[in-house]
C-alpha positions in Angstrom: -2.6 14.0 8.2 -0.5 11.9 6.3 -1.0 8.3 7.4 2.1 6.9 5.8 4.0 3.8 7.8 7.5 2.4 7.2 6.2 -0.7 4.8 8.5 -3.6 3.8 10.0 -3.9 0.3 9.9 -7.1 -0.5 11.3 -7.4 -3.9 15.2 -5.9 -2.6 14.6 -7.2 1.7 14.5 -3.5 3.4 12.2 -1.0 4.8 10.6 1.0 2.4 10.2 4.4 3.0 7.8 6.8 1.3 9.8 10.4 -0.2 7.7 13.8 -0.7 9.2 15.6 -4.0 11.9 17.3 -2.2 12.9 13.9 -2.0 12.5 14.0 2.1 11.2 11.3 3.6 7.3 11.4 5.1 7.2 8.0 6.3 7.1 7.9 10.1 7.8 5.0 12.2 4.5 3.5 14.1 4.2 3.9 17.6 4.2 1.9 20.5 0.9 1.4 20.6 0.7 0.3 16.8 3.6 -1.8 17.5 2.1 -3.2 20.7 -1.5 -4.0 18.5 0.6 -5.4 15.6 2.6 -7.9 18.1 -0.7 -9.0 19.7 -2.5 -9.5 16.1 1.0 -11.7 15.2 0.7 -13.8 19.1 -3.1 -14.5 18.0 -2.0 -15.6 14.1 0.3 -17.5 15.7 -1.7 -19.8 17.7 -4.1 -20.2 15.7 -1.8 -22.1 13.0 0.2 -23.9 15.6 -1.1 -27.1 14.5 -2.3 -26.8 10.9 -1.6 -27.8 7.1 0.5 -26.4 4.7 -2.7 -25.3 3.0 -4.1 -23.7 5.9 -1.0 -21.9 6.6 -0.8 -20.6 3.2 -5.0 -20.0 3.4 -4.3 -17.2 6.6 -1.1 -15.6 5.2 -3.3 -15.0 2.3 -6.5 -13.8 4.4 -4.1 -11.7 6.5 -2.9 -9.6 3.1 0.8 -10.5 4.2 2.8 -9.9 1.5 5.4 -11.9 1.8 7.0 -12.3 -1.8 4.6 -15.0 -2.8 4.0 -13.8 -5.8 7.8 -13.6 -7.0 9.0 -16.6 -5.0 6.2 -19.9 -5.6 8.5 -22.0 -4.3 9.4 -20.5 -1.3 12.5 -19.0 0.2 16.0 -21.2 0.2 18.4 -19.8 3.1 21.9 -20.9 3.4 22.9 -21.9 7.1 26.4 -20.9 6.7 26.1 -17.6 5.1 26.3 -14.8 7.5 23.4 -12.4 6.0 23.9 -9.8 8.5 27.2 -9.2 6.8 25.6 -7.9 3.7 24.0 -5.3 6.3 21.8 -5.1 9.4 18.9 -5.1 7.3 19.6 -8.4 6.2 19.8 -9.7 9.9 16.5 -11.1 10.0 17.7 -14.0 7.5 20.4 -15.0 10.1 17.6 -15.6 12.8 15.6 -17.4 10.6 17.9 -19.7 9.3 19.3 -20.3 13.5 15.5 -21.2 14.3 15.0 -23.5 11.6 17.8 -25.5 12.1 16.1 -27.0 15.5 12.8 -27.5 13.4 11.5 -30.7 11.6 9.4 -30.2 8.2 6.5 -29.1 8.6 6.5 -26.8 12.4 5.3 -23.5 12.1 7.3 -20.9 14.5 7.4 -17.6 15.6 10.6 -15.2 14.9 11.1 -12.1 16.4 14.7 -10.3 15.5 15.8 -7.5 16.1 15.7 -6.2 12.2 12.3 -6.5 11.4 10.7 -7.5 14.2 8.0 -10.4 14.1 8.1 -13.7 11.7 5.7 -16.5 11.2 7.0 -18.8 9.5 6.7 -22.4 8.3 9.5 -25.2 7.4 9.0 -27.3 4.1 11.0 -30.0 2.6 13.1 -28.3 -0.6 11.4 -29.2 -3.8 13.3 -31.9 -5.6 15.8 -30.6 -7.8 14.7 -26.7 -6.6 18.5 -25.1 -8.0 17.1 -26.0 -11.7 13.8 -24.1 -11.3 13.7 -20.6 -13.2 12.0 -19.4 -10.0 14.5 -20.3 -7.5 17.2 -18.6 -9.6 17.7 -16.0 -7.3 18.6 -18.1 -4.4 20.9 -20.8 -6.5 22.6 -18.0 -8.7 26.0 -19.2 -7.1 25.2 -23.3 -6.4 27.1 -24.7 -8.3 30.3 -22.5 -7.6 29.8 -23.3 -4.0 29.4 -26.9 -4.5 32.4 -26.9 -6.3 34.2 -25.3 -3.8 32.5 -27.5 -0.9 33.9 -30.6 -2.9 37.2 -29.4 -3.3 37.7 -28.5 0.4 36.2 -31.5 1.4 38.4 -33.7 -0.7 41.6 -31.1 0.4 40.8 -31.8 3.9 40.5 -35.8 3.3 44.2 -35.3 2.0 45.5 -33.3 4.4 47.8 -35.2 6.2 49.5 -36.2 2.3 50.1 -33.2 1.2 53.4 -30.8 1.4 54.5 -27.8 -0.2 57.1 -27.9 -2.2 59.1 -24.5 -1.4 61.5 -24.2 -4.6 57.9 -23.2 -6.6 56.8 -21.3 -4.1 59.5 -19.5 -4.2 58.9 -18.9 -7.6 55.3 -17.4 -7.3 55.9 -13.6 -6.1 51.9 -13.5 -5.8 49.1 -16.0 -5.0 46.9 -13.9 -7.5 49.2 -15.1 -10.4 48.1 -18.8 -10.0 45.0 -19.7 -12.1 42.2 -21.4 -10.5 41.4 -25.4 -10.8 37.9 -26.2 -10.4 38.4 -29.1 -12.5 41.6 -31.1 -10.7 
């Protein structure tokens, strides 16, 4: 019997499912029991690292065999708080409940995560590293920082201005699209 289980990609953040050569898939989905075993090993992980370092944190993932990107990310994940990651599918969702956990924690805390994605999370707050958006290993989490920092300044400066501005109408009336008006990063 073929003791294949849905395993977690991740390199691209989705379940990873296991194809015979007719291209059907032979992974199957664990059962309750499984589930039920897997939970209670997580509650037990848990409370054992409710109190410890960074090092020991690091120390059981890595006697557990988690595979948690480690490897490909040394410097750890970087969420954004406003970005909606359920929006780029449901499979994504997990992110979202991370990032609304962390917010209430202080550097350091270790928590528990369950969402409704991919079920059970462990995971630990750390400071950023200083200057992390410059690192080649971060790339994949900064690859738009500074176009949203430039468009965080901008609004923020916009909305400081607010009350001054006004439109004037004879140019707009001009402009039969907004699409033909070039972008200004650099006012």
């Amino acid at each position: 019997e073929d003791q294949t289980r849905i395993a977690y990609d991740t390199v691209n953040g989705i379940r990873s499912f296991k194809l015979d050569a007719n291209g059907e898939s032979v992974t199957k989905e664990m059962t309750a029991d499984e589930i039920a075993a897997a939970k209670k090993k997580g509650e037990e992980l848990f409370a054992s690292l409710k109190d410890c370092t960074v090092a020991e944190f690091e120390s059981a993932i890595a006697k557990e065999n988690v595979d948690f990107g480690g490897e490909a990310y040394t410097d750890g994940y970087y969420l954004q708080k406003t970005l909606n990651y359920a929006a780029a599918g449901s499979e994504f969702t997990y992110f979202s409940d991370i990032v609304n956990a962390m917010d209430a924690m202080e550097n350091g805390d270790i928590a528990e995560i369950t969402s409704d994605s991919l079920g059970y999370h462990i995971v630990i707050k750390l400071a950023p590293s200083e200057r992390a958006y410059e690192m080649d290993v971060n790339q994949v989490w900064f690859k738009n920082f500074n176009a949203a920092l430039v468009e965080s300044l901008f609004l923020e400066e916009c909305r400081a201005l607010y009350g001054e501005m006004s439109v004037n109408f004879e140019i707009l009336a001009t402009v039969s699209d907004i699409k033909a008006i070039g972008v200004n990063l650099y006012y």
